[in-house]
Residue frames as a rotation matrix with the C-alpha (Angstrom) as fourth column:
UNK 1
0.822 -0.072 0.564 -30.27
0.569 0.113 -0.815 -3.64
-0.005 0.991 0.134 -1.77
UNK 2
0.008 -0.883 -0.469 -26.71
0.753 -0.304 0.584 -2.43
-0.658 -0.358 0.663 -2.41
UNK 3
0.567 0.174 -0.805 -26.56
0.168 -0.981 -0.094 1.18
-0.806 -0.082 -0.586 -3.19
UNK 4
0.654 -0.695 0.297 -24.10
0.542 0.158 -0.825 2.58
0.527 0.701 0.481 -6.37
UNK 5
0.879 -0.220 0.423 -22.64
-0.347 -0.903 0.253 4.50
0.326 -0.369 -0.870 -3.87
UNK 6
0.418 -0.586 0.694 -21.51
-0.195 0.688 0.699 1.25
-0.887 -0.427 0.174 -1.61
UNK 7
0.771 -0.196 0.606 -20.08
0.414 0.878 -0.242 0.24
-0.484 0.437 0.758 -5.14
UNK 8
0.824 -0.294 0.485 -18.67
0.032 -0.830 -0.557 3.10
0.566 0.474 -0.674 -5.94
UNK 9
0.529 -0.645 0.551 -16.76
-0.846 -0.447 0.290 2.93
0.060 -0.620 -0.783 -2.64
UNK 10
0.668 -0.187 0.720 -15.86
-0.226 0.871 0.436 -0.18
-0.709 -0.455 0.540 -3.09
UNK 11
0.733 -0.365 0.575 -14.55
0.648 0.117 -0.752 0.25
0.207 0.924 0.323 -6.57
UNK 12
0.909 -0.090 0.407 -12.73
-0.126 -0.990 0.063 3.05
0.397 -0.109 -0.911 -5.28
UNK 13
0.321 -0.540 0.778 -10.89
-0.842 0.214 0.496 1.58
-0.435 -0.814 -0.386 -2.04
UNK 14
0.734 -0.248 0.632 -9.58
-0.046 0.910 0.411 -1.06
-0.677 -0.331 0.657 -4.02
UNK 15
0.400 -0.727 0.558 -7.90
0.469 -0.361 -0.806 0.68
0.787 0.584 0.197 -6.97
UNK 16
0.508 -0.683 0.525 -6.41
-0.670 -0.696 -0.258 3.09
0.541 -0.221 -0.811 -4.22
UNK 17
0.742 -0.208 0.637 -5.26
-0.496 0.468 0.731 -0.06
-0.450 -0.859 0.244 -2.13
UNK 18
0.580 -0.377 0.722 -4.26
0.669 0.726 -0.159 -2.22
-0.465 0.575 0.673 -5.16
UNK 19
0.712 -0.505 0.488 -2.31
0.541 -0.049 -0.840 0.52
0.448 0.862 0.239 -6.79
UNK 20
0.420 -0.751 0.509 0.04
-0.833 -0.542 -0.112 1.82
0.360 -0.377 -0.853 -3.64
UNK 21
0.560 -0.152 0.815 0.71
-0.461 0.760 0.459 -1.79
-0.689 -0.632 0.355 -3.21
UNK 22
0.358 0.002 -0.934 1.21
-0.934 0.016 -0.358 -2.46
0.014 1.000 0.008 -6.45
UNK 23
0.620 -0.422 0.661 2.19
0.167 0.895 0.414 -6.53
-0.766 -0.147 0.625 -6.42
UNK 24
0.886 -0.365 0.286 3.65
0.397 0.277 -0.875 -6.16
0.241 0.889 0.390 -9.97
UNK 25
0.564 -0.718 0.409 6.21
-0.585 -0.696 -0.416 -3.80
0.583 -0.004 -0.812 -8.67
UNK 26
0.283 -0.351 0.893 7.05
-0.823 0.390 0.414 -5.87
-0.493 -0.851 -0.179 -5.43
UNK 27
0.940 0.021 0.341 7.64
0.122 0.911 -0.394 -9.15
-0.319 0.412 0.853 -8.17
UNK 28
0.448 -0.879 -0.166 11.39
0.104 0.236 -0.966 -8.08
0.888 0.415 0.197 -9.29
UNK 29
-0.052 -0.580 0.813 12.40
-0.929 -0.270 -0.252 -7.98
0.366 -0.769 -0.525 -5.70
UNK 30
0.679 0.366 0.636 10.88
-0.535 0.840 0.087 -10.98
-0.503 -0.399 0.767 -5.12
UNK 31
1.000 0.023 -0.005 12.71
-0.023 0.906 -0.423 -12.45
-0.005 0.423 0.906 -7.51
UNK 32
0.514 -0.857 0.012 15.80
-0.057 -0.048 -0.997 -11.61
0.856 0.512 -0.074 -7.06
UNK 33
-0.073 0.147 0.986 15.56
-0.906 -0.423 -0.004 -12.12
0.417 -0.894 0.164 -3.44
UNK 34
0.126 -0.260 0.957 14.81
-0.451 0.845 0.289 -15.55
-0.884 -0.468 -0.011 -3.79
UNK 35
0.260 -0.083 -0.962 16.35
-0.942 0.199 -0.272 -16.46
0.214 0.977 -0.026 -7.16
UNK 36
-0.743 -0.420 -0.522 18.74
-0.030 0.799 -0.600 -19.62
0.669 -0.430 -0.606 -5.40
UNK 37
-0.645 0.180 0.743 15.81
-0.600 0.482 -0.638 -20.90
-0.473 -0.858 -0.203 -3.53
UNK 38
-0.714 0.521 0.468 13.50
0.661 0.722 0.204 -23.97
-0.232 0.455 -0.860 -4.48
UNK 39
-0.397 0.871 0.289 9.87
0.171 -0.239 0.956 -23.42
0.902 0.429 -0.054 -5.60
UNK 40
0.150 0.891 -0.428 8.44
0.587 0.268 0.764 -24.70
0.796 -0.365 -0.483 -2.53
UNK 41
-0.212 -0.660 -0.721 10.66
0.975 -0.192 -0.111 -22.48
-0.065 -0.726 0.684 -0.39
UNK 42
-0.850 -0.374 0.371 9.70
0.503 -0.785 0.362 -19.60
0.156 0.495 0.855 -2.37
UNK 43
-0.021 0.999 0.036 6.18
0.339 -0.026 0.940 -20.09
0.941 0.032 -0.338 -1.76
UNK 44
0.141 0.021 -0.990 6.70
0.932 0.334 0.140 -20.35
0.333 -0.942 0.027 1.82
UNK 45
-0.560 -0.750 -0.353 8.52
0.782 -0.619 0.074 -17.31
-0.274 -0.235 0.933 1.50
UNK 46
-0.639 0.624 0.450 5.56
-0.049 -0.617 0.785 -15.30
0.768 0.480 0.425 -0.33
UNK 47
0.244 0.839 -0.487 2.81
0.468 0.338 0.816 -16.74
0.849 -0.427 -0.310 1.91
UNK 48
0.023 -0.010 -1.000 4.62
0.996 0.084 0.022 -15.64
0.083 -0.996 0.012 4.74
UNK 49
-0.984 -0.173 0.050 5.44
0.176 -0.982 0.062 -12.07
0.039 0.070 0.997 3.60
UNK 50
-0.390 0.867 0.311 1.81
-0.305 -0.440 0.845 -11.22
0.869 0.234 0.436 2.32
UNK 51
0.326 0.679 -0.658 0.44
0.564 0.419 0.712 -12.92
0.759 -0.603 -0.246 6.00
UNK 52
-0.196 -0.276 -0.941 2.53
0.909 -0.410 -0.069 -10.70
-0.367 -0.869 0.331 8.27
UNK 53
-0.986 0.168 -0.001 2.10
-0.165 -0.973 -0.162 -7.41
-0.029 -0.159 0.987 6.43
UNK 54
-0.187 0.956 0.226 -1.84
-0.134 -0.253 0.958 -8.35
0.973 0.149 0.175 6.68
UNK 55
-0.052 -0.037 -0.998 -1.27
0.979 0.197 -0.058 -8.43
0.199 -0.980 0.026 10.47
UNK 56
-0.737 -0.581 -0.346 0.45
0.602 -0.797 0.056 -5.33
-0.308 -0.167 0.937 10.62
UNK 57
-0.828 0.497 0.260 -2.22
-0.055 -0.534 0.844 -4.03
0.558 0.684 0.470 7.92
UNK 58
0.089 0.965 -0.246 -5.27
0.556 0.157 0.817 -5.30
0.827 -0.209 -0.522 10.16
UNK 59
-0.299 -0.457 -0.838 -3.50
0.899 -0.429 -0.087 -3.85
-0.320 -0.779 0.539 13.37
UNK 60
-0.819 -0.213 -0.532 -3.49
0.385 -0.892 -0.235 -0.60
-0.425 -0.398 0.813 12.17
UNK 61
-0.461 0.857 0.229 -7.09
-0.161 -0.335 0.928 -0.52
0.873 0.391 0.293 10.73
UNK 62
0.222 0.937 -0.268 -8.18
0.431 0.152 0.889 -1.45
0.875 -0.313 -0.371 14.13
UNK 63
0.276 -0.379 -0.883 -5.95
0.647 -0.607 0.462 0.93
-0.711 -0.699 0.078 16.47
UNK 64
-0.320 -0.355 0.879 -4.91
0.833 -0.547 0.082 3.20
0.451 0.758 0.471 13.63
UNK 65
-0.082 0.533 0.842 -7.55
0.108 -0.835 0.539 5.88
0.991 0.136 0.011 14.40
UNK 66
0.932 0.037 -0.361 -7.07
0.357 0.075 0.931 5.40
0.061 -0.996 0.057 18.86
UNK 67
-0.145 -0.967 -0.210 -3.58
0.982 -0.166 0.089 5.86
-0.122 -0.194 0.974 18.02
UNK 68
-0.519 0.018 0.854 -4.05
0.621 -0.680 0.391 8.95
0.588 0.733 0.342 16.16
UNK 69
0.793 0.607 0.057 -6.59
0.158 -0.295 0.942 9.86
0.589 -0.738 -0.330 19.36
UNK 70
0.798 -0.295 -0.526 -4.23
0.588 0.185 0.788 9.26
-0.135 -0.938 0.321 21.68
UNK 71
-0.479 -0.878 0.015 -1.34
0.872 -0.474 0.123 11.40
-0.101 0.072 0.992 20.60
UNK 72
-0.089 0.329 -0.940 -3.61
0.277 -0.899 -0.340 13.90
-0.957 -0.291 -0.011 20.31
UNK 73
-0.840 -0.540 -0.053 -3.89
0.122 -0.282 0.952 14.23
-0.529 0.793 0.302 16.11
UNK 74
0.273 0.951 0.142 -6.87
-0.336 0.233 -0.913 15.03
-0.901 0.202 0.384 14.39
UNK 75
0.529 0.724 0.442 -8.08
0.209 0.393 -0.895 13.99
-0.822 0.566 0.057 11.15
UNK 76
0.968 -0.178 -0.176 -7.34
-0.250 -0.699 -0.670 16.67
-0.004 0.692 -0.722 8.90
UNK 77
0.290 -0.951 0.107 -3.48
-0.794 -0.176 0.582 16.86
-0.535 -0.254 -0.806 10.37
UNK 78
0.045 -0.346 0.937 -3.15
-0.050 0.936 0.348 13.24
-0.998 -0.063 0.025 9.58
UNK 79
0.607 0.299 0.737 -4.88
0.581 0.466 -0.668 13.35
-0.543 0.833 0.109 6.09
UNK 80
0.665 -0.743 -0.079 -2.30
-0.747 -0.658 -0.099 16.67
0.021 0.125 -0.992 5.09
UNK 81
0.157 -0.877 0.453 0.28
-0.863 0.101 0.496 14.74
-0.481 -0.469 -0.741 6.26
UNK 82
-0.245 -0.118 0.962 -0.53
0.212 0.962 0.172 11.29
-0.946 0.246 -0.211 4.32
UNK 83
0.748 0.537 0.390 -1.13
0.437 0.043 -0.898 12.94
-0.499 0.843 -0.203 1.45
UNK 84
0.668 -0.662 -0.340 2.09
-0.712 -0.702 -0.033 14.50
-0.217 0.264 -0.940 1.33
UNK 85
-0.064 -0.956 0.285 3.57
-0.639 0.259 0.724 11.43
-0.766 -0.136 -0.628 1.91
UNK 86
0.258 0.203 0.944 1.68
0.720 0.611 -0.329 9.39
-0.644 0.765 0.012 -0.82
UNK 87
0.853 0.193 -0.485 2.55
-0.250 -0.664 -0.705 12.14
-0.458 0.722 -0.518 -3.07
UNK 88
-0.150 -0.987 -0.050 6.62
-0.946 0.129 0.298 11.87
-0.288 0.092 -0.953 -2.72
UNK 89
-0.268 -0.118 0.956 5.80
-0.306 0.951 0.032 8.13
-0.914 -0.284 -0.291 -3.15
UNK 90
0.522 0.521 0.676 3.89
0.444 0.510 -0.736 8.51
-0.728 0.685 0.035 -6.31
UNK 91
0.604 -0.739 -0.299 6.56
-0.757 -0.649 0.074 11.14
-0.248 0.182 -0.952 -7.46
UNK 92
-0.181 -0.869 0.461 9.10
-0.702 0.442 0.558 8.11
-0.689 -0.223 -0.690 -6.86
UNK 93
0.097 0.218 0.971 6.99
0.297 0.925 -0.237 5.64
-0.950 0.312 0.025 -8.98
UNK 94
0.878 0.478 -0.019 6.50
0.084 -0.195 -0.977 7.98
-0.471 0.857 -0.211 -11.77
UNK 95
0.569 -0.715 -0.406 10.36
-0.805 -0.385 -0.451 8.82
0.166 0.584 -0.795 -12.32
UNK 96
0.687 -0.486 -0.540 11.44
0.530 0.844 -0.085 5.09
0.497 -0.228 0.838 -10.91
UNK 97
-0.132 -0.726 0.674 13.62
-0.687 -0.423 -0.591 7.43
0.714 -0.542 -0.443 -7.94
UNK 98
0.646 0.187 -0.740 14.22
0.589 0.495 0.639 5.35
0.485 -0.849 0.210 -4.96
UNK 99
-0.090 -0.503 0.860 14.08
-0.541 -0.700 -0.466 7.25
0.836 -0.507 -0.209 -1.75
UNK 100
-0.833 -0.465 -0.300 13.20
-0.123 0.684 -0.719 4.71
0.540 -0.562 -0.627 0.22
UNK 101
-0.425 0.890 0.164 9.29
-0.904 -0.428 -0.023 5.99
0.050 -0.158 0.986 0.75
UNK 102
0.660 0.744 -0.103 7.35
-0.683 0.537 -0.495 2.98
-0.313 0.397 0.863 -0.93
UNK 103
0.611 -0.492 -0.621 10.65
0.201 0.855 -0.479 0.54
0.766 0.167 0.621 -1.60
UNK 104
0.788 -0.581 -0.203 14.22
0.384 0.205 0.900 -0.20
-0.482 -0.787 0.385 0.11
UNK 105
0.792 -0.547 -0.272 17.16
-0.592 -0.797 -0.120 2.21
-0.151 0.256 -0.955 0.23
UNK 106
0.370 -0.827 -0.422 20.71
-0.564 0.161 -0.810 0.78
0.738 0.538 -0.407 -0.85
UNK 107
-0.584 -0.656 0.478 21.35
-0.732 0.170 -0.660 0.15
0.352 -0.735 -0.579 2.79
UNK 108
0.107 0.739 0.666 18.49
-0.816 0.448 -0.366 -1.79
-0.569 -0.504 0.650 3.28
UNK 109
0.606 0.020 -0.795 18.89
-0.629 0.623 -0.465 -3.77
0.486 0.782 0.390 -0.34
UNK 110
-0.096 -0.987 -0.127 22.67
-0.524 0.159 -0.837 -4.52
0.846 -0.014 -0.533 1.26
UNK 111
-0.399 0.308 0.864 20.94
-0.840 0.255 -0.479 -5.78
-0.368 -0.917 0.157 4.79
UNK 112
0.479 0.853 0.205 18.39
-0.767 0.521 -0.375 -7.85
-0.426 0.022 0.904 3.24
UNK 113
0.704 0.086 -0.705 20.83
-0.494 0.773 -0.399 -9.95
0.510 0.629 0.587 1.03
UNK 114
-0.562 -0.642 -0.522 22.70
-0.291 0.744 -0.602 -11.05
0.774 -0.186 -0.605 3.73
UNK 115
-0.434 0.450 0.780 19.62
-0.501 0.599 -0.625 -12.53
-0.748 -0.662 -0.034 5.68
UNK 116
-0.943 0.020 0.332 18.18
0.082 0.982 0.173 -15.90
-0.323 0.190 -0.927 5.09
UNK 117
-0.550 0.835 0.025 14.94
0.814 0.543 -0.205 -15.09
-0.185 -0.093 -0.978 5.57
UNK 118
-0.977 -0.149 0.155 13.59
0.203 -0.876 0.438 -12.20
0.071 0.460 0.885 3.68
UNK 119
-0.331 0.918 0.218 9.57
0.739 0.109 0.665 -12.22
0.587 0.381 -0.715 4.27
UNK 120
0.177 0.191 -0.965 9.71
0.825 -0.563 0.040 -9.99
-0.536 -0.804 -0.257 7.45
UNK 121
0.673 -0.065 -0.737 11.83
-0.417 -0.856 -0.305 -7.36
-0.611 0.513 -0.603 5.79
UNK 122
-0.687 0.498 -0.529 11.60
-0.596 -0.803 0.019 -5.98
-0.415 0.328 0.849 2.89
UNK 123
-0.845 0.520 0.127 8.85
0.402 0.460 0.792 -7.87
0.353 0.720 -0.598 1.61
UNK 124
0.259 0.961 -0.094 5.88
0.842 -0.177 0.509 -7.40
0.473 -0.211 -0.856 4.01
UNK 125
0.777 0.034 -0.629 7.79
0.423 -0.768 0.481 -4.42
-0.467 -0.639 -0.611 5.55
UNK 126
-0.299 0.446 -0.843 8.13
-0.021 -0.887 -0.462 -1.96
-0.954 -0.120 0.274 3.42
UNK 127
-0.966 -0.069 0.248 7.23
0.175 0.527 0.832 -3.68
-0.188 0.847 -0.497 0.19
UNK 128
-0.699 0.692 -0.181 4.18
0.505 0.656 0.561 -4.67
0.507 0.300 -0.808 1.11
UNK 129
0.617 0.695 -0.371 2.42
0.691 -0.251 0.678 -3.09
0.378 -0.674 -0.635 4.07
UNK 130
-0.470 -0.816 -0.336 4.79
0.876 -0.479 -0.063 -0.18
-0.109 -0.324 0.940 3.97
UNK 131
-0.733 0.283 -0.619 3.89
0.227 -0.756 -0.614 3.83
-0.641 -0.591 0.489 4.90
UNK 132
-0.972 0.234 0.016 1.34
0.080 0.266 0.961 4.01
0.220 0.935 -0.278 1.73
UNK 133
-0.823 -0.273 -0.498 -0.30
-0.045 0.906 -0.422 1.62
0.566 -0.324 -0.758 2.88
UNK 134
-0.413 0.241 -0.878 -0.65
0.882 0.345 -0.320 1.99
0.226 -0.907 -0.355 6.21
UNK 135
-0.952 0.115 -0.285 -1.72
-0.066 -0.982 -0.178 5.91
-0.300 -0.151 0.942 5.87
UNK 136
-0.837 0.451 -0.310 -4.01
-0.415 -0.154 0.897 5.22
0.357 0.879 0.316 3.38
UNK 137
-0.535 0.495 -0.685 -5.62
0.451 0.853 0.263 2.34
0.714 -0.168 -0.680 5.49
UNK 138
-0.594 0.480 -0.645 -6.08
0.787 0.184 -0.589 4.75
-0.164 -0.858 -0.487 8.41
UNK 139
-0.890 0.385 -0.246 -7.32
-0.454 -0.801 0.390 7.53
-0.046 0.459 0.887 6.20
UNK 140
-0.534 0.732 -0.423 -9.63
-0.228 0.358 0.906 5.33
0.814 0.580 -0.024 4.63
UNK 141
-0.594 0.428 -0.681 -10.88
0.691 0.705 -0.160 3.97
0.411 -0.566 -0.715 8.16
UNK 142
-0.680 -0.180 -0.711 -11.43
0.581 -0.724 -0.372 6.90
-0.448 -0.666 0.597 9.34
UNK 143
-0.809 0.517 -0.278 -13.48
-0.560 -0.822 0.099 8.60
-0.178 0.236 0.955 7.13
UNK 144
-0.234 0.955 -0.180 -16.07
-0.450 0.058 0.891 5.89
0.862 0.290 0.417 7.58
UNK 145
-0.987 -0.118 -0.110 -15.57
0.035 0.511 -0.859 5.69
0.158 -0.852 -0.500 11.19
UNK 146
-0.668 0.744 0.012 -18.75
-0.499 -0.437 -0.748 4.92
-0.551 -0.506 0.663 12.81
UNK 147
0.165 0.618 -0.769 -19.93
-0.982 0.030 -0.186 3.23
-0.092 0.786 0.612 9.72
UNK 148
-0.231 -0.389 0.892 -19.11
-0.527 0.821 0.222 -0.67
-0.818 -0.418 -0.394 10.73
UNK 149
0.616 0.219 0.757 -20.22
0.443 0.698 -0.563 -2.31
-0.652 0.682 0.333 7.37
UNK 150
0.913 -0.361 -0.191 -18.16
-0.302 -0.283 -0.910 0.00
0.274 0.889 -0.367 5.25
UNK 151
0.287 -0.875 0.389 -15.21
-0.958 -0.265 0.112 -0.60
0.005 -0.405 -0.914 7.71
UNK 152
0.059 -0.165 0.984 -15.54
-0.289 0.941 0.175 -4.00
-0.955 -0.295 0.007 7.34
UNK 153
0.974 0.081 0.212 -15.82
0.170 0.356 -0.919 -3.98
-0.150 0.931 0.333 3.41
UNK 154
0.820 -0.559 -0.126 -12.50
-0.557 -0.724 -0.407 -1.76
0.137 0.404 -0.905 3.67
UNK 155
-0.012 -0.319 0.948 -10.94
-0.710 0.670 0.216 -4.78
-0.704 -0.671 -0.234 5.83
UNK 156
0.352 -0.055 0.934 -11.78
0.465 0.876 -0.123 -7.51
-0.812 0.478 0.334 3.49
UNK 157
0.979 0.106 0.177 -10.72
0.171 0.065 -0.983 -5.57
-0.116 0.992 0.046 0.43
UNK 158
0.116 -0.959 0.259 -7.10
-0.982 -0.150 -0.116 -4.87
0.150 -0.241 -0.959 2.11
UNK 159
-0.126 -0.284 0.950 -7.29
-0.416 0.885 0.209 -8.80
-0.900 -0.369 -0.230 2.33
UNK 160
0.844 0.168 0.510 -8.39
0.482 0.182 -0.857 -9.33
-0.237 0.969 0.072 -1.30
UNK 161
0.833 -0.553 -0.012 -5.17
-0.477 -0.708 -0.520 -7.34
0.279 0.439 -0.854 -2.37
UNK 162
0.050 -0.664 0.746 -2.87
-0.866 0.343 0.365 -9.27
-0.498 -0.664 -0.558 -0.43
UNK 163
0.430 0.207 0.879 -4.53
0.008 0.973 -0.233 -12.32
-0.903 0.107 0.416 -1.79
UNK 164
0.938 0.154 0.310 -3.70
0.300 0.084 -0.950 -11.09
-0.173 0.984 0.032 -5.18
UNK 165
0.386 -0.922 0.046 -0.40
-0.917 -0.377 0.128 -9.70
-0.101 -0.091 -0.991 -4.05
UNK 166
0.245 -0.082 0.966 0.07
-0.678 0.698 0.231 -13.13
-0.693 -0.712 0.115 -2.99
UNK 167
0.868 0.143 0.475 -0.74
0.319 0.571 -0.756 -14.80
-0.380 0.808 0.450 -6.60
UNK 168
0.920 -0.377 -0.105 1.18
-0.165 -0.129 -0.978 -12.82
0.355 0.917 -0.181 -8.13
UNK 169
-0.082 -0.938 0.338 4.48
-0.983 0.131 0.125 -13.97
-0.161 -0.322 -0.933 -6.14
UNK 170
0.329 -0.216 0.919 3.74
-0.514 0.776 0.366 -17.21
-0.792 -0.593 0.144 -6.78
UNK 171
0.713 -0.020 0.701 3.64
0.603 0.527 -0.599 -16.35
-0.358 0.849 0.388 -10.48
UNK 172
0.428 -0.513 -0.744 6.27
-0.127 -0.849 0.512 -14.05
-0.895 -0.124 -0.429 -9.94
UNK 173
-0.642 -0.749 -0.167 8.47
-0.163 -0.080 0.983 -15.65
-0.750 0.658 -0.071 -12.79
UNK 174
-0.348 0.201 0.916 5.78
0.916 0.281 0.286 -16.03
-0.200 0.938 -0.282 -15.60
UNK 175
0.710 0.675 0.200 3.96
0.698 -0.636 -0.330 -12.56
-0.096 0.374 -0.922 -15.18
UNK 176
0.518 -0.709 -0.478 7.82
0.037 -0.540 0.841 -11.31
-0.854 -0.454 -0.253 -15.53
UNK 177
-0.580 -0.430 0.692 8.38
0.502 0.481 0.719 -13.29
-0.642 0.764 -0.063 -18.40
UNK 178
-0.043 0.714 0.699 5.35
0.990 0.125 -0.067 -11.74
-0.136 0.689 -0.712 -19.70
UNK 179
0.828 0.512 -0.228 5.42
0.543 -0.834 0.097 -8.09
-0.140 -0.204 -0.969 -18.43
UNK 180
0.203 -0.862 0.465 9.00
0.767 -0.155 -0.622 -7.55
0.609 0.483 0.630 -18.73
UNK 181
-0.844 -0.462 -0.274 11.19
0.499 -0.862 -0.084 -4.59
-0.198 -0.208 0.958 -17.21
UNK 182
-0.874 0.453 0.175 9.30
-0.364 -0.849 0.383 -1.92
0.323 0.271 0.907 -19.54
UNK 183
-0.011 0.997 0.071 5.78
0.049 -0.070 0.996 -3.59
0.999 0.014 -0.048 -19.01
UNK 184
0.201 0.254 -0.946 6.37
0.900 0.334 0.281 -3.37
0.387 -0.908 -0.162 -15.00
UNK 185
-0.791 -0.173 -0.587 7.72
0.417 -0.854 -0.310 0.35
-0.448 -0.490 0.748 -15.06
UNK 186
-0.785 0.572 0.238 4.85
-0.008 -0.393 0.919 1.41
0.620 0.720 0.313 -17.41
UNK 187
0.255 0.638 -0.726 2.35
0.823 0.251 0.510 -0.33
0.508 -0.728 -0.461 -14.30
UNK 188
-0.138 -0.240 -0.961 4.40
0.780 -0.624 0.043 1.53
-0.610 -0.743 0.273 -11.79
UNK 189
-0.853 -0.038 -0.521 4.42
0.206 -0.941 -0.268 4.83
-0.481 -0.336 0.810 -13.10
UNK 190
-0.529 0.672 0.519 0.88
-0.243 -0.706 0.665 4.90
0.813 0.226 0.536 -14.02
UNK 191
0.392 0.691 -0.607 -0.13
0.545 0.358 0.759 3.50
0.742 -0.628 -0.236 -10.89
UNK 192
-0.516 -0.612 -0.599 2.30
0.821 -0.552 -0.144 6.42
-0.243 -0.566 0.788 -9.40
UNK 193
-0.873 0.110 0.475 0.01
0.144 -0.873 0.467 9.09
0.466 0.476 0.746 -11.55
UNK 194
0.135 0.884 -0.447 -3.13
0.331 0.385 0.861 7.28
0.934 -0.265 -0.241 -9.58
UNK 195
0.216 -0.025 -0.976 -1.76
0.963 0.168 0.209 7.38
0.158 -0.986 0.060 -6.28
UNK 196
-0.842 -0.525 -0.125 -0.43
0.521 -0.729 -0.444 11.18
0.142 -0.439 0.887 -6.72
UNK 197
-0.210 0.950 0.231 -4.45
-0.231 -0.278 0.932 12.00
0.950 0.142 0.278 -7.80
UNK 198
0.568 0.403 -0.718 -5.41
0.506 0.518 0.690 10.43
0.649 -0.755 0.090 -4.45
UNK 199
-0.453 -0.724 -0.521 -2.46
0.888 -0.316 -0.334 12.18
0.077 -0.614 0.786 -2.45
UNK 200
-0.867 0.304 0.394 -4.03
-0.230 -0.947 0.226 15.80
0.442 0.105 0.891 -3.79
UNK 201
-0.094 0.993 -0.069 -7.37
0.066 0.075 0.995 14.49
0.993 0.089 -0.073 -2.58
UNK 202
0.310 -0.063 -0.949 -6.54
0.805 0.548 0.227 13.67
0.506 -0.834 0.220 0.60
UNK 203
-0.891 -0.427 -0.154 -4.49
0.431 -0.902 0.003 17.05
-0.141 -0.064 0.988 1.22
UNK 204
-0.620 0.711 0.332 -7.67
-0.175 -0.538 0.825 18.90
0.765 0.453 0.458 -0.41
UNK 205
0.336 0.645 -0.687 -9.60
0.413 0.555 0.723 16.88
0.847 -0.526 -0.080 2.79
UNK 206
0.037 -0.359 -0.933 -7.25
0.996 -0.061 0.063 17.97
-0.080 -0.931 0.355 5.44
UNK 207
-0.844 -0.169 0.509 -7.27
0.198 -0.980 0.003 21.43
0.498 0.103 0.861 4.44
UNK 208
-0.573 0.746 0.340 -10.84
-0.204 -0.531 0.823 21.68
0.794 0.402 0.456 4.79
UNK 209
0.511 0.646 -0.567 -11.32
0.514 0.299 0.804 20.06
0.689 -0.702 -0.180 7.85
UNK 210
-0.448 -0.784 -0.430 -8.17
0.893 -0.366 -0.262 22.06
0.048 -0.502 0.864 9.54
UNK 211
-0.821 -0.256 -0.510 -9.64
0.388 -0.906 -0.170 25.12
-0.419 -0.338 0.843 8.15
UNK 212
-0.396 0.747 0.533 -12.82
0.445 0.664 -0.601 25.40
-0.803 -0.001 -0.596 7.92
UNK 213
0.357 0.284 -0.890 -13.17
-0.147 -0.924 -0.354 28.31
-0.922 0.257 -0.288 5.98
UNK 214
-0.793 -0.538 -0.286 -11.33
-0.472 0.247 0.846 26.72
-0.384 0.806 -0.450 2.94
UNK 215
-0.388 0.689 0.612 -14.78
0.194 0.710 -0.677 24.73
-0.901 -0.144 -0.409 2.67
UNK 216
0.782 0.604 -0.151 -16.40
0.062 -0.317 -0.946 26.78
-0.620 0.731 -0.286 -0.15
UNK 217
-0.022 -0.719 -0.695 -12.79
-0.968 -0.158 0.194 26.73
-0.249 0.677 -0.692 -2.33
């Protein structure tokens, strides 16, 4: 029988996945990225973004935490350290700054329109499956290492997010038509107030494993 905990964590790990991804945000790049291309091209062009950064994204849920061995980081260090960066990131969403954290920097905008093929970068890299992300993913693996059914729920629900990333490029131009400018920075910067709540957690985690003695604060 499934537990409210397991549902709890499940409810959990998909608002923190689904809102540092955020598809709605990643939908005016899309479109303006492939404004002069057919439909069916466009598709092609979604499908492929949202299928390489879930490579990349499975990759580092299953070597994430060996990597992180092998250099010699622990836990804590890591979770400090991704929580700082999901902060600056949720910082960036909440005032719409681009630093280049959680979108693409001027130089990168200026790269991307003069390649054909735009699904590699910046869609699935750093749109999509970009440092967030990929912190978040090995945070999240990590703290149910050992625990092979939760690590596998965490796996399929970083594929359920995609999938829906996915939709929503394909309705990129009606849920634009519908959400507008203001209704897509309103998303982003409360899904930037979510992700900064999660950043402070995470930090609050690495403290306490770093030092133990912070435990009872």
């Amino acid at each position: 029988m499934i537990s409210w905990d397991y549902i709890d964590f499940l409810y959990k790990t998909f608002i923190a996945f689904f809102v540092i991804i955020d598809p709605f945000a990643i939908i005016p790049v899309f479109i303006s990225y492939t404004l002069n291309d057919s439909r069916s091209s466009r598709n092609k062009t979604a499908f492929k973004a949202t299928l390489i950064a879930g490579i990349v994204l499975l990759i580092f849920a299953l070597t994430g935490d060996k990597f992180l061995e092998f250099l010699g980081i622990t836990h804590g260090s890591f979770r400090i350290a991704g929580g700082i960066l999901l902060m600056f990131a949720g910082i960036d969403m909440v005032i719409a700054k681009n630093s280049g954290i959680r979108s693409t920097t001027e130089q990168e905008n200026e790269e991307a329109v003069q390649k054909s093929d735009v699904s590699v970068f910046p869609l699935a890299i750093p749109l999509i499956a970009g440092p967030g992300a990929l912190t978040t993913l090995v945070i999240s693996m990590g703290e149910v290492e050992g625990m092979i059914f939760h690590q596998i729920s965490i796996i399929l629900i970083v594929l359920f997010v995609l999938f829906l990333t996915y939709l929503c490029l394909m309705s990129s131009n009606l849920i634009f038509k519908v959400l507008g400018v203001t209704g897509t920075n309103v998303l982003t910067r409360i899904f930037g107030i979510i992700i900064s709540a999660i950043a402070i957690e995470y930090i609050i985690k690495g403290l306490r494993e770093s030092f133990p003695a912070l435990g009872g604060c």
